[in-house]
C-alpha positions as CSV (number, residue, x, y, z in Angstrom):
1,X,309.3,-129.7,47.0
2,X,309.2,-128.5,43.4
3,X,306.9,-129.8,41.0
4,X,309.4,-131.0,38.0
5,X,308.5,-128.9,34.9
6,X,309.3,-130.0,31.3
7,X,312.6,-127.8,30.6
8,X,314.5,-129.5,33.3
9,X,318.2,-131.6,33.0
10,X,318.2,-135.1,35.2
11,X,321.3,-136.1,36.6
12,X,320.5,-139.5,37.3
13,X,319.4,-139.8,33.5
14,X,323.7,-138.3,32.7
15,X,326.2,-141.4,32.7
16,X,328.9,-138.3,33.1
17,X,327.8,-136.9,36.3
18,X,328.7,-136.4,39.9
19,X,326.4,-138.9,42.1
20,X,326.5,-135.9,44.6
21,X,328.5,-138.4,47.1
22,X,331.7,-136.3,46.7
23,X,333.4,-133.9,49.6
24,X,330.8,-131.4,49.8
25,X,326.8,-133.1,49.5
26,X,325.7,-129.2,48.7
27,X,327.4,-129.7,45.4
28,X,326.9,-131.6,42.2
29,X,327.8,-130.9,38.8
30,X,325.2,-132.1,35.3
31,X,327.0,-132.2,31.9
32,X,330.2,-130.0,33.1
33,X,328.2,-127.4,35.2
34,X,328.6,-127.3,38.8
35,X,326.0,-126.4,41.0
36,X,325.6,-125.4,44.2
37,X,322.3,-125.8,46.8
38,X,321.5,-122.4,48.2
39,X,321.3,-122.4,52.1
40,X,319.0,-119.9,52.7
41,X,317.0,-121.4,50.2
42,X,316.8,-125.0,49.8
43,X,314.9,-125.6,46.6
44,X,317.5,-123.3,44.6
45,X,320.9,-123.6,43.0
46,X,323.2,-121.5,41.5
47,X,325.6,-122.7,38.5
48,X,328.6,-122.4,40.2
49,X,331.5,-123.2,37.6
50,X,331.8,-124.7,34.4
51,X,333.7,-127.4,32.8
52,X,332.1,-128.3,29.5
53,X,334.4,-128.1,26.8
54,X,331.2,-127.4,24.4
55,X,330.8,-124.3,22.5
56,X,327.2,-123.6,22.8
57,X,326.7,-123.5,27.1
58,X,323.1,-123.6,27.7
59,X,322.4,-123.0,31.5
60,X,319.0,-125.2,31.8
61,X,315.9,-123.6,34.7
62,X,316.0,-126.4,36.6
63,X,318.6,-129.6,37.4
64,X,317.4,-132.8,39.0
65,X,319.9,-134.6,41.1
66,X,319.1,-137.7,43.3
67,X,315.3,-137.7,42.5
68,X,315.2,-133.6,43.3
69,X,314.4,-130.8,41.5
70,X,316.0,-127.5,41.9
71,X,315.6,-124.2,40.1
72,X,318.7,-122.7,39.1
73,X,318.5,-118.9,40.1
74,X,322.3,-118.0,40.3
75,X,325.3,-118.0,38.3
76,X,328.6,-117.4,40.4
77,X,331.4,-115.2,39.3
78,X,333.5,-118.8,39.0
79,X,331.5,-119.2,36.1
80,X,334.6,-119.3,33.7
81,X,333.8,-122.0,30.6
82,X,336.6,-123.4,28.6
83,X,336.6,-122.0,25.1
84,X,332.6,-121.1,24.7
85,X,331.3,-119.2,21.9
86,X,328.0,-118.2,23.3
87,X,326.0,-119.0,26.8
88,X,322.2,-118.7,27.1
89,X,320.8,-117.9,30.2
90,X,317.2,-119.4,31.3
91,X,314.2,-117.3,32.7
92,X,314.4,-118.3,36.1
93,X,318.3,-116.8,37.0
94,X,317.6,-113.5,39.3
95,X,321.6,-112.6,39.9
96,X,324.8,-112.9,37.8
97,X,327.5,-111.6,39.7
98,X,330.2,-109.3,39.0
99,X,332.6,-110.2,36.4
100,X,331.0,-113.5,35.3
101,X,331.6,-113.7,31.6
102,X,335.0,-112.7,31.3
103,X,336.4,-115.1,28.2
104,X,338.3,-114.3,25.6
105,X,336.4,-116.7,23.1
106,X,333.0,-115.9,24.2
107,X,330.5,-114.0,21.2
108,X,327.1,-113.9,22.4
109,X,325.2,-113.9,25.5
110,X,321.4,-115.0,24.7
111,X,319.0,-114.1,27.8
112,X,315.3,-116.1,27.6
113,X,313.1,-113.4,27.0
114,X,310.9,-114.6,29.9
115,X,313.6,-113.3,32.1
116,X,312.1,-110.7,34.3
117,X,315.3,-109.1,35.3
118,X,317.8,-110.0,32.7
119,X,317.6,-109.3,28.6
120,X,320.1,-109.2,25.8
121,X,320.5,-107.6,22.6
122,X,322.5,-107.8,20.0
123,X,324.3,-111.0,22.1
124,X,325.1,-108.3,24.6
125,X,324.0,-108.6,28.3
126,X,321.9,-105.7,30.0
127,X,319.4,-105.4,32.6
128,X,315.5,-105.9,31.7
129,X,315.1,-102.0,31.0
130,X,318.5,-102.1,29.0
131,X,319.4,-99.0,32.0
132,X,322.0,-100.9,33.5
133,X,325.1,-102.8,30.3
134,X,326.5,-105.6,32.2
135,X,328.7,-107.2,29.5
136,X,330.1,-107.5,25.6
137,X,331.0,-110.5,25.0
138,X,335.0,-110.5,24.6
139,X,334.8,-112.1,20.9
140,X,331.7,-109.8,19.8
141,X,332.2,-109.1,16.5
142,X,332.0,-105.1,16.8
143,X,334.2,-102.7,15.6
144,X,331.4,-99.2,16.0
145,X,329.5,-99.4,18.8
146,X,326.7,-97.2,19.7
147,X,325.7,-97.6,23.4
148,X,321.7,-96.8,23.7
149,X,320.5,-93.9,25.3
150,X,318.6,-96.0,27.8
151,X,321.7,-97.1,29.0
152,X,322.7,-94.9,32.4
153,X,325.7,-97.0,33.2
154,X,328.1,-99.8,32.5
155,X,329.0,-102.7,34.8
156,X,332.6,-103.5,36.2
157,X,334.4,-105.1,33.2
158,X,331.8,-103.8,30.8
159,X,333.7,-103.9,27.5
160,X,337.2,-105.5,28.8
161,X,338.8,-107.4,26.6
162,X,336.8,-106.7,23.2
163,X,339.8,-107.0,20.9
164,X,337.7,-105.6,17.6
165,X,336.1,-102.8,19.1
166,X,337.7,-99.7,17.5
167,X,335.3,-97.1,18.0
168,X,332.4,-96.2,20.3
169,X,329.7,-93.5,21.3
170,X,328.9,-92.7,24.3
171,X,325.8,-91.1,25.6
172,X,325.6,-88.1,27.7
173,X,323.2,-90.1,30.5
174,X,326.4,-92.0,31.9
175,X,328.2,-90.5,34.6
176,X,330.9,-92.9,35.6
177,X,333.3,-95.2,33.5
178,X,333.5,-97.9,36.1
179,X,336.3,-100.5,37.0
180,X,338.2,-102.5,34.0
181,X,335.4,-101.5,31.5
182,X,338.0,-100.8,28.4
183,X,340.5,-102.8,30.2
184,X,342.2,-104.7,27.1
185,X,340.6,-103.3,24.4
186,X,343.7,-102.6,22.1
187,X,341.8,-101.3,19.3
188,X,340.3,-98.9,20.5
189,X,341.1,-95.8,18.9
190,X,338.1,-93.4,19.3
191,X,335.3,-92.4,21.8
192,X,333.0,-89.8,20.8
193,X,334.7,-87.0,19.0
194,X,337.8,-88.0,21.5
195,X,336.4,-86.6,24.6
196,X,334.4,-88.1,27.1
197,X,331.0,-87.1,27.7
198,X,330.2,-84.2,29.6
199,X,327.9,-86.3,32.1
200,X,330.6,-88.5,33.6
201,X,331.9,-87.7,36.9
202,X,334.4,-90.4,37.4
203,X,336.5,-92.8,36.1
204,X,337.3,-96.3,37.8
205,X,340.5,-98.2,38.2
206,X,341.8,-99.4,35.3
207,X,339.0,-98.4,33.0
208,X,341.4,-98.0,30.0
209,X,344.3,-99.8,31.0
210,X,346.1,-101.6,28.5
211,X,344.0,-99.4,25.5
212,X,347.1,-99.1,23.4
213,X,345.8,-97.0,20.6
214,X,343.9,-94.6,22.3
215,X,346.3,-91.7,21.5
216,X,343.9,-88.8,22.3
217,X,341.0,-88.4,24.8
218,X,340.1,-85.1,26.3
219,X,338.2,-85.1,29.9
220,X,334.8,-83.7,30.7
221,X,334.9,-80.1,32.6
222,X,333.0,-81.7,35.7
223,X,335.2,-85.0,35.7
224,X,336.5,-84.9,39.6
225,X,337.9,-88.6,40.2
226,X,340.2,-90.8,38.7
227,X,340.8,-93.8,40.8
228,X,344.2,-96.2,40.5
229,X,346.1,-97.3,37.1
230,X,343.0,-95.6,35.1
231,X,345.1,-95.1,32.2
232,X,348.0,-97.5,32.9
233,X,349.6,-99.2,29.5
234,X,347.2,-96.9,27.5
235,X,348.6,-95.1,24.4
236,X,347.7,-91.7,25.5
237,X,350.6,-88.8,24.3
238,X,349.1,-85.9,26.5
239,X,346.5,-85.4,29.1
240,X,344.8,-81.9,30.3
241,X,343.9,-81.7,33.8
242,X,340.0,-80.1,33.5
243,X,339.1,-77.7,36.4
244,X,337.4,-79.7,38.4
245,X,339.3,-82.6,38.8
246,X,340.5,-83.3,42.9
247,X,341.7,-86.8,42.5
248,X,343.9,-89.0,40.7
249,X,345.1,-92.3,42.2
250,X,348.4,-93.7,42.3
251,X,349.8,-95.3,38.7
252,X,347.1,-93.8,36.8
253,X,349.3,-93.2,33.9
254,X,352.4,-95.5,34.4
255,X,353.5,-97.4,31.5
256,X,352.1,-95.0,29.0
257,X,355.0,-95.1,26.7
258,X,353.6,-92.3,24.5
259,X,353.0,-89.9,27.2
260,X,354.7,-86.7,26.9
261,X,353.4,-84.5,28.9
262,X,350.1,-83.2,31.0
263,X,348.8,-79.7,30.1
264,X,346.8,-77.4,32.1
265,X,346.5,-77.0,36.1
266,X,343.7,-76.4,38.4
267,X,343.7,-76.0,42.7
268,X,344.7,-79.4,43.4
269,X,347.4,-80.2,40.2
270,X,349.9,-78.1,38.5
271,X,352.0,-79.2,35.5
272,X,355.5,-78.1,35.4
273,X,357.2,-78.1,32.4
274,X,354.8,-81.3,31.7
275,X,355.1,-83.1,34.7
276,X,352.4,-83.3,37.2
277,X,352.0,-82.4,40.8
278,X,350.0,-82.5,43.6
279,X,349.2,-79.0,45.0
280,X,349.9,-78.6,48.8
281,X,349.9,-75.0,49.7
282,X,352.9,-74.6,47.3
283,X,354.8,-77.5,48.4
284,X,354.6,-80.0,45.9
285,X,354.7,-84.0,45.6
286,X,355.4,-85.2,42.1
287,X,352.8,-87.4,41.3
288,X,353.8,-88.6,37.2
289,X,356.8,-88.3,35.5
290,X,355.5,-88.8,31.8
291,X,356.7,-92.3,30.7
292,X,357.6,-90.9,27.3
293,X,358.7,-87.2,28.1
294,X,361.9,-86.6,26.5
295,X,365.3,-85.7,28.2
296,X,368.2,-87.9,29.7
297,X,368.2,-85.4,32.7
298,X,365.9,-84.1,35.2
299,X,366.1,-82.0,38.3
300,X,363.2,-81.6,40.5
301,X,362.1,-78.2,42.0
302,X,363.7,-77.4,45.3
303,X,359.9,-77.0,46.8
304,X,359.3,-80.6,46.2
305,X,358.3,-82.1,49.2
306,X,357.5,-85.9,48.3
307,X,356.8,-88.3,45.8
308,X,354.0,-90.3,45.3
309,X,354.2,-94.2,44.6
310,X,355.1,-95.4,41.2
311,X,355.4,-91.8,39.9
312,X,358.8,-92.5,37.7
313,X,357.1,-96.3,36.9
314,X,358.4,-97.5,33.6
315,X,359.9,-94.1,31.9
316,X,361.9,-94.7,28.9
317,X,364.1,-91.8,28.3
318,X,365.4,-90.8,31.8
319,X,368.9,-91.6,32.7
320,X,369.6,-89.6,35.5
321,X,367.9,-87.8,38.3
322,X,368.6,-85.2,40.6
323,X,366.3,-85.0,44.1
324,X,365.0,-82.6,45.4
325,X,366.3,-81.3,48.9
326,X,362.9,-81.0,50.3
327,X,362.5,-84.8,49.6
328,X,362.9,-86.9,52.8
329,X,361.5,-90.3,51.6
330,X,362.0,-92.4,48.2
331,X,358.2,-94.3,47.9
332,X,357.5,-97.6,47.4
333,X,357.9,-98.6,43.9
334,X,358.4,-94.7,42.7
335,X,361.0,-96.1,39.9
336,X,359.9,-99.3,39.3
337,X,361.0,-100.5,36.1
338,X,362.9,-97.3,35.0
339,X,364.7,-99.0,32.0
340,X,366.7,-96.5,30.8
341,X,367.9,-95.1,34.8
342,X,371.7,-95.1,34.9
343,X,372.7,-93.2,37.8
344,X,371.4,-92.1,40.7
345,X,372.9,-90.6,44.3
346,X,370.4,-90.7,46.8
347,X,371.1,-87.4,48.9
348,X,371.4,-87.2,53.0
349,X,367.5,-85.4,53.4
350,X,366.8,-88.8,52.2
351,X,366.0,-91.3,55.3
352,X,364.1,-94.5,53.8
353,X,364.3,-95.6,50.6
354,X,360.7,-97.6,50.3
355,X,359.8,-101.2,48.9
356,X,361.0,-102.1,45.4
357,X,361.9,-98.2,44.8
358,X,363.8,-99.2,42.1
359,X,363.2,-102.5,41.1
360,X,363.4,-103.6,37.6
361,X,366.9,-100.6,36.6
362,X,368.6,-103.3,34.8
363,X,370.3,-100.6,33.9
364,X,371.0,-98.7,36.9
365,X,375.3,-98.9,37.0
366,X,376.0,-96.6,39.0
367,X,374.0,-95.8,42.8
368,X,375.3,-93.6,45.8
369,X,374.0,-93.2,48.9
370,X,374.8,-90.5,51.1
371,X,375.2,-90.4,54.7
372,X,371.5,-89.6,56.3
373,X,369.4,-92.8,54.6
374,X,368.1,-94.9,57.9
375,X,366.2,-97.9,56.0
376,X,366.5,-99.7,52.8
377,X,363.4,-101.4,52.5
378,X,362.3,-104.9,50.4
379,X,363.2,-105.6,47.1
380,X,364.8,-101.7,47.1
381,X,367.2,-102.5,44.4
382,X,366.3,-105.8,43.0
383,X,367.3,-106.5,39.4
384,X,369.8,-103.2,39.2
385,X,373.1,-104.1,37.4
386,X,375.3,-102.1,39.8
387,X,378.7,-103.6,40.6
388,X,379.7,-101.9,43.3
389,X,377.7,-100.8,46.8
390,X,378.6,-99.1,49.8
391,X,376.5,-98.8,52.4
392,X,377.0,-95.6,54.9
393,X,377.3,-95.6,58.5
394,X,373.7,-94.1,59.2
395,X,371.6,-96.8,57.7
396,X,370.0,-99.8,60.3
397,X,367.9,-101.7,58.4
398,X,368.1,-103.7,55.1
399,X,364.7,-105.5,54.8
400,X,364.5,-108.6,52.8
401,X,365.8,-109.5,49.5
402,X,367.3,-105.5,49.0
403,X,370.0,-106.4,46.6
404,X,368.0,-110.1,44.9
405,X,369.2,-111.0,41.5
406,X,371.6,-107.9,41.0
407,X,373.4,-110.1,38.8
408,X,376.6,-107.6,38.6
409,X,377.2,-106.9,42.1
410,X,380.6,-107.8,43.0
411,X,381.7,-106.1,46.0
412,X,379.6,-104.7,48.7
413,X,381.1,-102.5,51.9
414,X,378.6,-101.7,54.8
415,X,379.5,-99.6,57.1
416,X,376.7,-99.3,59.6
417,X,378.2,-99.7,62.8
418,X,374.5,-101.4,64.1
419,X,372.7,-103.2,61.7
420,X,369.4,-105.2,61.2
421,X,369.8,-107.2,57.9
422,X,367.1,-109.2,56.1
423,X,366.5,-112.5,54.4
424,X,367.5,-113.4,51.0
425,X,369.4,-110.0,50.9
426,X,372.2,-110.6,48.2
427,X,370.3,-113.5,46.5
428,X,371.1,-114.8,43.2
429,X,374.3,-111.8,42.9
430,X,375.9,-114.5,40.8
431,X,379.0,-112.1,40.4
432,X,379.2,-111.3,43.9
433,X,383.1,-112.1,45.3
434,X,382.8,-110.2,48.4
435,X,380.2,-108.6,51.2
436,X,382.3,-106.4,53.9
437,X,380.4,-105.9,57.4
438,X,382.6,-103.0,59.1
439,X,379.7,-102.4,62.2
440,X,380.3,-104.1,65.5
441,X,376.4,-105.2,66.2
442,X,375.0,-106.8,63.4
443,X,371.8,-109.1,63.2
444,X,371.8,-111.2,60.2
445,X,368.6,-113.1,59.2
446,X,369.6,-117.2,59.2
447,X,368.8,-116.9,54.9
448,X,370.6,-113.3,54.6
449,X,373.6,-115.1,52.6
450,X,371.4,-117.6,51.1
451,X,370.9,-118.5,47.6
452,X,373.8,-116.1,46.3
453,X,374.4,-119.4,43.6
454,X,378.2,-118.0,43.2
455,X,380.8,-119.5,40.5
456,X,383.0,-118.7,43.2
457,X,382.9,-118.2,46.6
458,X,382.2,-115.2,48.1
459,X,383.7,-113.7,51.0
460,X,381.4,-112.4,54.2
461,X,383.9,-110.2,56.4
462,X,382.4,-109.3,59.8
463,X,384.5,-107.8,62.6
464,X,385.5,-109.7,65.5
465,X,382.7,-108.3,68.1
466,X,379.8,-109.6,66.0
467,X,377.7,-112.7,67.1
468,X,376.4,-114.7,64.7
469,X,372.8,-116.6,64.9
470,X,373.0,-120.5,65.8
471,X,370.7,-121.0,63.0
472,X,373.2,-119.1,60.2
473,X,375.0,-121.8,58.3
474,X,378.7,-121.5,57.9
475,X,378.9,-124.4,55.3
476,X,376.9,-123.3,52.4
477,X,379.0,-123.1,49.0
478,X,377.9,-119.8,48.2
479,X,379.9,-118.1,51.0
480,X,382.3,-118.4,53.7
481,X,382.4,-116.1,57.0
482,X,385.6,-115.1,58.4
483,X,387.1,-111.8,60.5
484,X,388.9,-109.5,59.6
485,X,392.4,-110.1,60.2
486,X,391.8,-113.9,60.3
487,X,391.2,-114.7,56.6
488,X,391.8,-118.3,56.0
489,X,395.6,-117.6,54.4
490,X,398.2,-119.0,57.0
491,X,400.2,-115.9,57.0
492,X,397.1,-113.7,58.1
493,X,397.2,-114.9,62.1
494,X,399.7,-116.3,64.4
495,X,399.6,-119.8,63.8
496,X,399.9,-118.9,60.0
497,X,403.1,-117.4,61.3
498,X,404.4,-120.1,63.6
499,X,404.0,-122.9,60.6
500,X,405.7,-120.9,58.3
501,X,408.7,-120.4,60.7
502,X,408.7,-124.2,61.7
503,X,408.9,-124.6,57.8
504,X,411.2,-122.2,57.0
505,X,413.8,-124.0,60.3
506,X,413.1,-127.3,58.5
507,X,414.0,-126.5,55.3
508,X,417.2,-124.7,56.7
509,X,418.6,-127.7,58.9
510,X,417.5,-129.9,55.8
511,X,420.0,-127.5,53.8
512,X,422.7,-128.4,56.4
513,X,422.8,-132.1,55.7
């Protein structure tokens, strides 16, 4: 057991704490900290979370709860305070993991200078050599920074969030700009004399996402990686692909509103007329459309092969597209939010058209498919404002919630003769009057006509042959089944036509008298 020293907090001396009788006995929590008793080690704790509402949080070396004393060596990445302003960390804490300090309110992080593995300077948090900078607070008061040269790398989330950093250098000993460290940092105008240094190799996902007036940043000669949504929301108007470079992941420029076109090419990416593709022995995927190129109108080169996910995400000019040929599958999300999309045919080369491809056109009016398209998968064309669909004979499968919220859609034909249709499918088509089913074997989920939330009642026709699940109820408002040829009008079927010939005799021999 551990001798108690004189910086230590009691919990049996706080009226506010937990008497450690609660769900879990490995947990207790002195003045709004939680703490946790290590397994492996007994006589330690780490602080866990934090509920104080105070704006100074001090993290004291040891606690005391029920009449034992533990150090406190940890602090979790749960560590989240309400609104603090700064948080001192004792001598004794030998790990803080990832991501602990992210808070938008937070100005200083103090370190005891006992601490043999932690420091601070500044009310920034960096290993005891200063090699490794693990965080700025969010609220730092810093507008130039200058990182120090004994600094060889930053930590996930280094700088994210600093809303009044505008400008910051470098040095030429870090070789990687790891995950989320400008992430939110909307100031930020400037790094270095706008070009990364020359020492860093790669760039982590989301980096500099959301840096909104970072207009111009040129890349390193030796940069070779640049992992997922790197750039994403950033205010970026043109990017120059370095020689070097073999990788960029999926999204790493979508939403970039001011980006207008990439420059250069190298082995792997080529830039056509500003837009960039991947390199494939002279086949090429497009991998980004620039979200602010200009130009209602764009036709892809017949030697396109594919498209990479997200790679129309959020452009702002584009209003209609004409595939390539060589294109046999639309990617998941590849027009995601593609505000300014009005018409689109998807070709016959095309045979699935992938999850969410183009969710978000609200103002997509007009969308043909052609014969040759197999599979409309989840969420395809969610929030489009079409009003009209047809559906040709070659496609089997409509996955869930395809047509959800497509608030215009009035009248929707399908012609596959066998058909596997989701959940959800036509959900909240508030407009929608009438759903035609022309295929003899079709396989409805028990929700596909579900939550449709008509003024008036729509009208599911489905041919004679078709067997519908026990589970799919006929009775909700939204819809009513029927066959074709048996519409609920009494002049549509043969008794329709008997009662109105009994009527019609009545009325006649009524005539008589």
């Amino acid at each position: 057991m551990l001798t108690i020293p004189l910086d230590y907090v009691d919990a049996d001396d706080d009226d506010d704490s937990d008497d450690g009788e609660g769900d879990n006995p490995n947990e207790f929590e002195i003045d709004g900290i939680s703490y946790w008793i290590n397994a492996e080690d007994p006589d330690t704790v780490r602080a866990n979370q934090c509920f104080s509402e105070e704006k100074d949080i001090v993290i004291p070396p040891y606690v005391t709860n029920k009449g034992v004393t533990y150090k406190v060596v940890k602090i979790t990445s749960n560590f989240i305070c309400y609104e603090p302003e700064t948080i001192s960390i004792p001598y004794t804490v030998t790990e803080i993991e990832e991501s602990t300090f992210i808070c938008s309110t937070l100005r200083e992080i103090n370190v005891d200078e006992d601490n043999l593995v932690y420091s601070s300077a500044d009310g920034i948090l960096y290993d005891k050599g200063k090699s490794l900078m693990i965080k700025c607070p969010s609220a730092a008061e810093i507008e130039t920074f200058i990182v120090p040269v004994t600094v060889t790398g930053f930590d996930v989330n280094c700088f994210r969030d600093c809303q009044s950093l505008i400008s910051i250098w470098i040095p030429n000993t870090i070789y990687m700009i790891p995950k989320g460290a400008f992430e939110g940092c909307t100031s930020l105008a400037r790094i270095n004399d706008d070009r990364l240094p020359d020492s860093v190799r790669m760039i982590g996902r989301s980096a500099f996402e959301g840096c909104t007036s970072l207009e111009k940043l040129d890349m390193p000669e030796n940069l070779v990686y640049i992992e997922e949504e790197a750039f994403k929301g950033s205010g970026l108007k043109s990017f120059s692909i370095n020689l070097f470079l073999g990788y960029i992941g999926v999204g790493a420029f979508s939403y970039c509103n001011n980006l207008e076109r990439f420059n250069d090419s190298n082995s792997s990416y080529i830039n056509i007329g500003g837009v960039l593709f991947v390199n494939k022995d002279n086949d090429l995927v497009l991998h980004t459309y620039p979200c602010g190129r200009e130009g209602d109108i764009y036709t892809m080169p017949d030697n396109t092969t594919g498209l990479m996910n997200s790679s129309f995400t959020g452009t702002n000019h584009l209003k209609e597209l004409e595939l390539s040929p060589s294109v046999s599958v639309i990617t998941n999300g590849a027009f995601v939010n593609c505000k300014s999309l009005e018409k689109i045919t998807i070709p016959g080369n095309i045979y699935m058209i992938g999850s969410s491809a183009f969710y978000g056109c609200n103002n997509l009016k007009e969308l043909e498919i052609k014969e040759g398209v197999i599979k409309i998968d989840s969420f395809a064309f969610a929030y489009c404002e079409m009003e009209n669909v047809t559906i040709p004979t070659t496609v089997k499968y409509i996955e869930d919630n395809v047509f959800t919220d497509c608030t215009s859609l009035k009248t929707v034909d399908i012609n596959s003769p066998t058909l596997d249709i989701g959940g959800s499918a036509f959900a909240y088509c508030t407009s929608i009057t009438e759903i035609n089913f022309y295929g003899t074997e079709v396989t409805f989920d028990r929700c596909t006509f579900e939550m449709m939330e008509n003024e008036e009642q729509a009208i599911v026709s489905i041919t004679k042959d078709v067997t519908l699940p026990d589970n799919l109820s006929d009775f909700n408002s939204d819809y009513k089944i029927v066959v074709f040829g048996e519409r609920p009008y009494p002049w549509e079927n043969l008794i329709g036509v008997f009662f109105c010939a009994l009527v019609i005799l009545l009325l006649l021999r009524f005539m008589r008298f």
